[in-house]
C-alpha positions as CSV (number, residue, x, y, z in Angstrom):
1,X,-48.0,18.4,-9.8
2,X,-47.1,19.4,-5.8
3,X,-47.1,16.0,-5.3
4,X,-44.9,14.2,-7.6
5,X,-41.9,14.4,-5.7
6,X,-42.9,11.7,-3.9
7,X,-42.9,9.5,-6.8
8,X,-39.0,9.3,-7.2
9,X,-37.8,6.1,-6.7
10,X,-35.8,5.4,-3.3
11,X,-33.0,3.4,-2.5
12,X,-33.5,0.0,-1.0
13,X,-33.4,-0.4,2.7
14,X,-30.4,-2.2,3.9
15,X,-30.6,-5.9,4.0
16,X,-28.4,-6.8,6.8
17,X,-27.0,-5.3,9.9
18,X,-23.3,-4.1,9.4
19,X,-21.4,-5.9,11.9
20,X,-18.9,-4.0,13.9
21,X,-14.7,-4.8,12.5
22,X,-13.1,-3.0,15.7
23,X,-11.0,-6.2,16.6
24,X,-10.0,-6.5,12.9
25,X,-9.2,-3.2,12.2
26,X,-6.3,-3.0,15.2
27,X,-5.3,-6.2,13.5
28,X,-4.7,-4.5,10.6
29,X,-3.6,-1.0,12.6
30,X,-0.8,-3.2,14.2
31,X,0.0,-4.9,11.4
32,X,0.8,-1.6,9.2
33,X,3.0,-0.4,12.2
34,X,5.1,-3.3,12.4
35,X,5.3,-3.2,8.8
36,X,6.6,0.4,9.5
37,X,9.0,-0.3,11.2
38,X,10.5,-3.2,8.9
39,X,11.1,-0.1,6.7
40,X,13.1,1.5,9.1
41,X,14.8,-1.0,9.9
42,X,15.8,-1.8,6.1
43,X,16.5,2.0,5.7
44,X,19.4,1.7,8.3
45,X,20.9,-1.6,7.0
46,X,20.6,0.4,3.3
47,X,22.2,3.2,5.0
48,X,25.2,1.2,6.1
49,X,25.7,-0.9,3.0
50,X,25.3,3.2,1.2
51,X,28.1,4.5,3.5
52,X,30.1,1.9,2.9
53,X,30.8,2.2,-1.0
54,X,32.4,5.5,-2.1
55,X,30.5,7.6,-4.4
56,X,32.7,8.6,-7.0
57,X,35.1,5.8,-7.7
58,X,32.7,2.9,-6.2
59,X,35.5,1.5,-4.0
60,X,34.5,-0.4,-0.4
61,X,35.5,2.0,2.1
62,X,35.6,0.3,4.8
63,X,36.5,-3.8,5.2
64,X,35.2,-6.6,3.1
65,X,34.2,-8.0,5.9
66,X,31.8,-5.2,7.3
67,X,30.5,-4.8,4.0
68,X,29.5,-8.8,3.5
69,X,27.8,-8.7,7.1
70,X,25.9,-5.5,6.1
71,X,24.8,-6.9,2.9
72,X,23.9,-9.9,4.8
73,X,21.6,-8.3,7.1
74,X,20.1,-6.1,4.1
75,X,18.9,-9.3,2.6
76,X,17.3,-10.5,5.9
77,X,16.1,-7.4,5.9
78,X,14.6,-7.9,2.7
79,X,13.1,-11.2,3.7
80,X,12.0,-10.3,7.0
81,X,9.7,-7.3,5.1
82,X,7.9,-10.2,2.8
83,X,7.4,-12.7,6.3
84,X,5.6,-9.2,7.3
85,X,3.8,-7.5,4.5
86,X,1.9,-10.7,3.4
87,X,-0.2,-11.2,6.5
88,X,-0.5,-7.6,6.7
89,X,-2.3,-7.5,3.3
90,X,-4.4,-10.3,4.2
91,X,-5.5,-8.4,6.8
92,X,-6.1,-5.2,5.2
93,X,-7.8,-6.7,2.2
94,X,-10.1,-8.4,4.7
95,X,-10.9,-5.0,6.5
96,X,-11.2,-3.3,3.0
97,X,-13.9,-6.2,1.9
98,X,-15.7,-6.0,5.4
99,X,-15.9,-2.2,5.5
100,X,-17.4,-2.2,1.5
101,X,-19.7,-4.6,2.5
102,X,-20.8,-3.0,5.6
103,X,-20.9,0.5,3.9
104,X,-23.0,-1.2,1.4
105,X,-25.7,-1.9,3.5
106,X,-26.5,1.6,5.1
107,X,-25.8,3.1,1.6
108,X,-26.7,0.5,-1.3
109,X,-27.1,3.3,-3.9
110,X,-23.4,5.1,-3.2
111,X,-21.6,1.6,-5.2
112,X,-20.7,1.0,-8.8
113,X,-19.7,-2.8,-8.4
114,X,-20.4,-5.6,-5.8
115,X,-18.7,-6.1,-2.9
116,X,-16.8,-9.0,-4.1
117,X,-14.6,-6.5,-5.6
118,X,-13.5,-5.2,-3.1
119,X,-11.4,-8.3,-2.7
120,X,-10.9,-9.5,-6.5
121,X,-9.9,-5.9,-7.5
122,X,-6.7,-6.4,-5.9
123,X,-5.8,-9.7,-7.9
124,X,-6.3,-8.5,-10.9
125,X,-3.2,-7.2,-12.9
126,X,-3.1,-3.6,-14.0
127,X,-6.4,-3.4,-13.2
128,X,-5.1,-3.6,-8.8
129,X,-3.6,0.1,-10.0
130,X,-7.3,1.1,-10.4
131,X,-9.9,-0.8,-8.9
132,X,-9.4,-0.7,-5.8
133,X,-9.2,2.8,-6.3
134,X,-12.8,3.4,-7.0
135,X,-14.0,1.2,-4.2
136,X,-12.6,3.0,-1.5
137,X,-13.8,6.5,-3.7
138,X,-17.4,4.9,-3.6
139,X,-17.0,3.9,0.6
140,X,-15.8,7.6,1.1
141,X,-18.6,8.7,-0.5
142,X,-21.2,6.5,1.6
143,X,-19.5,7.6,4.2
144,X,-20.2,11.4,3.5
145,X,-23.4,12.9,5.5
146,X,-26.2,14.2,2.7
147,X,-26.2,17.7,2.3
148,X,-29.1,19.7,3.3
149,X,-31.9,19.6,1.5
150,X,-31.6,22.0,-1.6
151,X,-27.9,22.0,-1.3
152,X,-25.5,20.4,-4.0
153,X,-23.9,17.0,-2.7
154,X,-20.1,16.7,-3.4
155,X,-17.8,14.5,-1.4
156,X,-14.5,15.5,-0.8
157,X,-12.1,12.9,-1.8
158,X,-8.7,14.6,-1.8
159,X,-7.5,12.2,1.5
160,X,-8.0,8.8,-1.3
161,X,-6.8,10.4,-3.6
162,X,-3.3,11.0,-1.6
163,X,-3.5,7.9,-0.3
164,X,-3.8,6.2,-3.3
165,X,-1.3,8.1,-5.2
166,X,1.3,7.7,-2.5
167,X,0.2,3.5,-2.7
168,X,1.1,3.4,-6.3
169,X,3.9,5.6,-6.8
170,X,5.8,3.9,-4.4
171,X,4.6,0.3,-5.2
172,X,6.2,1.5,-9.1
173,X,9.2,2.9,-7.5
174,X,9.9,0.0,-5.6
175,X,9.7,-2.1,-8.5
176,X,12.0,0.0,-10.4
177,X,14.5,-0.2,-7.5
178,X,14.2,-3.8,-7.4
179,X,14.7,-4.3,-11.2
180,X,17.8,-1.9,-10.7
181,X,19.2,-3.7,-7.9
182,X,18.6,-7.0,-9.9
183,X,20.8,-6.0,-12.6
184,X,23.6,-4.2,-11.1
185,X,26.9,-6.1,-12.1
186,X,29.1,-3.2,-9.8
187,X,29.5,-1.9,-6.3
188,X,28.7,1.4,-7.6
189,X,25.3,0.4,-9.4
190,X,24.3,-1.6,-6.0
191,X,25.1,2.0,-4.2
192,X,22.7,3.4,-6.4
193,X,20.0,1.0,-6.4
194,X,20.3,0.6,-2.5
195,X,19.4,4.3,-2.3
196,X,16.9,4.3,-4.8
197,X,15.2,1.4,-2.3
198,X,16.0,3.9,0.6
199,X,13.7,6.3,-0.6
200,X,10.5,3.7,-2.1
201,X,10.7,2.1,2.1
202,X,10.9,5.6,3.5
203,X,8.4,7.0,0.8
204,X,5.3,4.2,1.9
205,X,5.3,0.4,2.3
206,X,4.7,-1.6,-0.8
207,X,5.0,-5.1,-1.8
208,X,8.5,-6.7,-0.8
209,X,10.4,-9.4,-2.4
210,X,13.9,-11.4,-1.2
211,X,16.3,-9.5,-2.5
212,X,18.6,-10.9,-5.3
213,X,22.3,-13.1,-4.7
214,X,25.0,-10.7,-4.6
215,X,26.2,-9.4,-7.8
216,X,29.8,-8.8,-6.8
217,X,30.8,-12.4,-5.3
């Protein structure tokens, strides 16, 4: 029957006008880029404390003295990272819920789970690793224009997919570094571990804690 095509059910029309989240998302634009440079700034300090512990024999190199004011700054580096990061992912969390919900309303049929999640899926252990993940997959999609008619529709998701690998590998890598650093009981092991957090802050920016009380006095 010619006409049955127009017999297929249709998505809803949106319920709401999406409201513009300019102001919120240079919030969260700023936030990310002072966040960035927390991490560079924590990279240096690691740098010193690094350069300041021989590699092979794990002997200070320089004086005691230098070396207790540069692990004294890597701690308030530390610190200073967690005073930073936790209004920052306030912020983005907020952005992330706002932009699900708005996407929902131009595109209601594009979304797997309410838009509550898009704020719950990031309190939930383990399931924060994944989640979240399929939100942001489901507000690319939204996102996407519709193909012409007749033609296939597949979104392109390869730019989540990086960011999101690049979120979680370095949010595991930072914890192993921090576990590392935790449990070192000598200059060489904190050398280590102070290089191992070198490379999860200059990888991405995940979730900071205070670093731990001295091991060595």
């Amino acid at each position: 029957m010619s006409g049955s095509s127009d017999l297929r059910p249709r998505p809803l029309l949106p319920g709401g006008v999406p409201r513009s989240s300019r102001g919120l998302l240079v919030a969260v634009s700023a936030g990310l880029a002072v966040v960035a440079l927390t991490d560079l700034f924590a990279v240096f300090v690691g740098a010193r404390v690094y350069a300041l512990i021989d590699e092979d024999e794990g002997f200070v190199t320089g004086p005691q003295q230098g070396l207790d004011a540069a692990y004294s700054l890597y701690q308030t580096a530390g610190n200073v990272q967690v005073q930073v990061y936790l209004p920052c992912a306030i912020l983005f969390v907020t952005w992330f819920f706002l932009m699900r919900r708005s996407a929902g309303l131009l595109a209601p049929d594009r979304f797997r789970k309410g838009a509550g999640w898009a704020i719950g899926g990031w309190l939930i252990p383990l399931a924060n690793f994944w989640i979240p993940y399929r939100v942001a997959v489901d507000m690319w999609g939204a996102a996407t224009p519709l193909p012409d008619d007749g033609e296939p529709y597949r979104s392109s998701i390869w730019p989540v997919n990086l960011w999101w690998g690049l979120f979680v590998s370095s949010t595991l890598f930072d914890r192993y570094a921090e576990s590392r650093y935790a449990d070192a009981e000598s200059i060489a092991e904190i050398r280590t571990a102070v290089m191992q957090y070198m490379a999860a802050e200059s990888w991405a920016s995940p979730p900071r804690r205070p670093r731990c009380t001295s091991p060595y006095g």
